[in-house]
Every structure is written in structure tokens, then in C-alpha cells.
N, C-alpha and C positions, 0 to 999 in steps of 0.2 A: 851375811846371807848373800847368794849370789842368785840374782835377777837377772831370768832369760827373757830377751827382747821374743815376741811375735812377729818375726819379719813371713809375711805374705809373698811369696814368688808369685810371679807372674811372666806368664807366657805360656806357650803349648804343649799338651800333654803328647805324649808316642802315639795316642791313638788317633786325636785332632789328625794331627799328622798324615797319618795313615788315611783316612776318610779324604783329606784333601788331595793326598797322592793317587787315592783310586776314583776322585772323581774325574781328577787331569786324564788320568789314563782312557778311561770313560771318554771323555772329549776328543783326545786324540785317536782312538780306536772308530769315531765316527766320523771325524774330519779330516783324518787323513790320505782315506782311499779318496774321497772326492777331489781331495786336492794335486793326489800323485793325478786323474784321471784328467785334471785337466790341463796340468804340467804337459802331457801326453798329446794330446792336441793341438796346443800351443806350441809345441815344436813342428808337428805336421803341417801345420799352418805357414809356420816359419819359411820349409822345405820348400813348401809353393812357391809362396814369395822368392824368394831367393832364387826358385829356378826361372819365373814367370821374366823376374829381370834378368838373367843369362841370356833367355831366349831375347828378350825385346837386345840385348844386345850382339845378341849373336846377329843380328835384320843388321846394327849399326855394320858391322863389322862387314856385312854381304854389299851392302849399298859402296863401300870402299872397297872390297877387294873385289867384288865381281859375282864369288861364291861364299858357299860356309865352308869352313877349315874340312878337310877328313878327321876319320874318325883317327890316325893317327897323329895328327896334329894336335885333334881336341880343342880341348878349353885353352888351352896353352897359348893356344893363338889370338886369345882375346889381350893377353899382356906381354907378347915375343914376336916378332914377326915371323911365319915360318919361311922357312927358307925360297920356296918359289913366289913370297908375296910379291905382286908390281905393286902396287896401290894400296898397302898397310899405311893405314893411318890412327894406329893405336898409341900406348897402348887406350884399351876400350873400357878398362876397370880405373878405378880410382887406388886401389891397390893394388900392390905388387905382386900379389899372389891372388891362384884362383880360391876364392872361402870353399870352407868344407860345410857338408851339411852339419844342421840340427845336432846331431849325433858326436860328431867330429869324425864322421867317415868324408870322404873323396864324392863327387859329385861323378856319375859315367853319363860320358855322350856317345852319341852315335851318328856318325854321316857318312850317305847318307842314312837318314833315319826306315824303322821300319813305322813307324807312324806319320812320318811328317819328313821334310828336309835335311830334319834334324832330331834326336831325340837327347832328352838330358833327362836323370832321372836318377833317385837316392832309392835304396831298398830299406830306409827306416831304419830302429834304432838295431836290428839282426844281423844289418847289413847282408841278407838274404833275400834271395827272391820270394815273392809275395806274401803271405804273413795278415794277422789283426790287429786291430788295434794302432798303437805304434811302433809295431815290425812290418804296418802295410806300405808299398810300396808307395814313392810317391814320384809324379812324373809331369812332362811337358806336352802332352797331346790329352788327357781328363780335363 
């Protein structure tokens, strides 16, 4: 006579499954815009910072050379000495290179500036002039 064991499986059924995958989805369809939103921010924020110290280094950079770089000089002049410098006493960055913004676009200055001395300023993640959100502009004279 041949005697079949009752072996009981255990684990989850397709359906289990399925109710767990649509509750994840669920979770993520509410928590995700909140979080790309504030990813979003957090880069604007970034943008400030990052320009707020250009400028405070751009004052270093006046205080030794006399003036701020032109606008074809640029940033460039915070880690090269331009050519007509007397009194470069850089470089003025800690690194070699000028950072890019938030975005990984090019940071634009201007001297002189139409708002100030000087102006430095990212157009967000469009890299376009003005824009919502995080395609708004973000600059050194706000």
C-alpha cells in the first residue's frame, strides 16, 4: 500500500502578492510627488548658497585686485589670474575649477552687473530664462 505524506506548503499565494504590490504602489503614488517636490527645492536652495559664497568671494577677490573681473574674465578669475591682474592674490576657490550649479549647468556672471557690481546667476534646472518651480531662475541681487 502506498501512503501519501500531507506535506502543508507554506508561503504566499499570487494574490497575497498582488494586494502587497498594490499597496506599495499606493504608497509610492503618494509619496513620491512630495518627495521629487522637495528634491526641487533643495537644489534651489543649494543654487543660493553656492552663489551667495561666489559673491562673498567675488568682495575677496575686489579687496586684492582693486576691482571685480569683467564679465569676460568671469568666474575664471576667482582660480587664474587674468591677464592684466597687479594684485592677484588667488587662487580664491579651494578648488580648481569654478562648481557648476544644482543642475550641472555653468553658473553666468555679469560685470558690470545690471543689478549690482556684479551679477551671478543659474536659470534652474531649463537652463532657460525664468521659469516655476525648479526651472526659476536663481540669482545674486534677490
Amino acid at each position: 500500500m502506498i501512503h501519501f505524506k500531507n506535506h502543508k506548503q507554506s508561503g504566499f499565494t499570487l494574490l497575497e502578492l498582488l494586494v502587497v504590490l498594490g499597496i506599495i504602489a499606493m504608497l509610492a503614488g503618494i509619496v513620491g510627488p512630495q518627495v521629487m517636490k522637495h528634491m526641487g527645492e533643495s537644489k534651489t536652495k543649494a543654487a543660493k548658497v553656492q552663489i551667495e559664497d561666489l559673491s562673498a568671494t567675488m568682495d575677496m577677490y575686489k579687496l586684492d585686485a582693486g576691482s571685480y573681473p569683467n564679465s569676460q574674465q568671469g568666474l575664471q578669475a576667482l582660480i587664474e589670474a587674468p591677464d592684466n591682474a597687479k594684485r592677484w592674490n588667488g587662487p580664491y576657490l579651494s578648488k580648481s575649477k569654478i562648481p557648476l550649479d544644482p543642475w550641472q549647468n555653468e553658473y553666468h556672471f555679469v560685470s558690470p552687473g545690471e543689478h549690482g557690481k556684479f551679477d551671478i546667476f543659474s536659470y534652474g534646472a531649463d537652463d532657460k530664462e525664468g521659469g516655476e518651480g525648479e526651472d526659476r531662475d536663481v540669482n545674486s541681487w534677490e
